[in-house]
Structures are given as C-alpha cells and as structure tokens.
N, C-alpha and C positions, 0 to 999 in steps of 0.2 A: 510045717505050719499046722497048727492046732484047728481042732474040729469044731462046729458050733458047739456039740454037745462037751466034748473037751474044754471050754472057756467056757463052759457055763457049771461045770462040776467045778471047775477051779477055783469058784466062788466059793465051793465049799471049806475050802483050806484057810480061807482068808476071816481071821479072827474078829473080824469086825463086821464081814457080810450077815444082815439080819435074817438068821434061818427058822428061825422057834417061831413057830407062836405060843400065844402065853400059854396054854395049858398044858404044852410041852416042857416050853420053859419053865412049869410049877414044876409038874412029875418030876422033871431032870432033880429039881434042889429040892423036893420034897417038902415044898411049901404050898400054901395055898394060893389062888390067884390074888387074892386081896392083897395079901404082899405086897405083889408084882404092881398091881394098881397104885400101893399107896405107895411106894419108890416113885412112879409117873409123878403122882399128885405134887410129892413135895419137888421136884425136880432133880430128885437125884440122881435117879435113871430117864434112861430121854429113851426111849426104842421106835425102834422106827414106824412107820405104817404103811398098812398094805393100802391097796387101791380102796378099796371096802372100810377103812379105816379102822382097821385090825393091829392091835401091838404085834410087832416082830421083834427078837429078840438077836442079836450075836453072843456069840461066845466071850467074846468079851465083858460083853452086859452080863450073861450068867455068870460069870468070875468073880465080878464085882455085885453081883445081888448076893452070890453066898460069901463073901468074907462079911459085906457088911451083916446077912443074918446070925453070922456067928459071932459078931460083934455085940448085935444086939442081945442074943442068945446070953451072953455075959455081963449081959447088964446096962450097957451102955446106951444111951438116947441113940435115934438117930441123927442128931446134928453133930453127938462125939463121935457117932461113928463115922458119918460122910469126912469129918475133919481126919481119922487116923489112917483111913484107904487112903486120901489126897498125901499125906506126910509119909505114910509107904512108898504111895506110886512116885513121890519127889525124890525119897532116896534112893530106892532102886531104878530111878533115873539118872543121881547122880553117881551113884555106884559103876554103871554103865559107862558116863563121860568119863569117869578117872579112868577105870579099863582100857577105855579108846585113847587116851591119852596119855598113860603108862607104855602103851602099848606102841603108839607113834614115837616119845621119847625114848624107846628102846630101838627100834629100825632105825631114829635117827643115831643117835650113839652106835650102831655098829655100824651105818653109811660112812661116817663119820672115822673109827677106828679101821675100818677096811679097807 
C-alpha cells in the first residue's frame, strides 16, 4: 500500500496534474509570461488555479503551449495554429485506434487459426 507522500509524488508522473506555475512554465518554453496569459485570454489554454488564483500549468499544457509557439514562430495566426495541434492531436488519435484495432484483428485471427 502506497504512502501519503508516495500518492502525492505520484501526481507528479501524471501529464495532466497542474505543477508549474507560469513563471516556470515561461522559463521551461523560453517565453514570456505574456504568452502564457494571452493562450488563457483567448481560450486556448485553460490552466488550472491555485487556491490564491494562480495559473498552474501540466505538462501537458506545456506541450501544447510550445508546439502552438513554434507554429506561430512560422508564421501562422493563432487560430491556424489552435486548428493544426486539434487536426494533430485527431490524427495521432486516430493513428492509435487503428494500432488497437490492427492489433485486436490480429489476436482474433490467430484465436481463430489456433
């Protein structure tokens, strides 16, 4: 059985628990806070907040704040950019259900042959 402190590091593995705060979360991507803020403003990042009503950041939100800055970085608004992370993250979703389904269609064909 796991420790309090044990389940509470554990959070840290989990790509989506809000660990950063933003000025973290700037240094990490080498951006400015203003960034980070105006992602909030338009809604394209959502971070979470602390008690004190503080931006928190996940890893995940950092992933997706630096593809979309090197999106922008190239040129692109951000409204092309929030649209080409969404048409990413839908293929490399679908990518995944073919894998899991390739993969089921194969266990069943040798259930099947065996």
């Amino acid at each position: 059985m796991g420790t309090p402190d044990g389940d509470r590091l554990r959070r840290l593995d989990d790509p989506e628990y809000p660990a950063f705060p933003m000025s973290q979360a700037a240094e990490l991507l080498g951006v400015q806070a203003a960034f980070l803020r105006s992602l909030d403003a338009a809604g394209v990042l959502e971070p979470s907040r602390s008690v004190g009503g503080h931006r928190r950041y996940s890893r995940a939100q950092l992933a997706t704040a630096a593809r979309l800055r090197e999106l922008l970085d190239g040129g692109h608004t951000l409204a092309s950019a929030e649209v080409i992370v969404g048409l990413q993250d839908e293929l490399a979703d679908a990518r995944a259900d073919t894998a899991r389904l390739q993969s089921a269609v194969e266990r069943l064909r040798s259930e099947q042959d065996g």
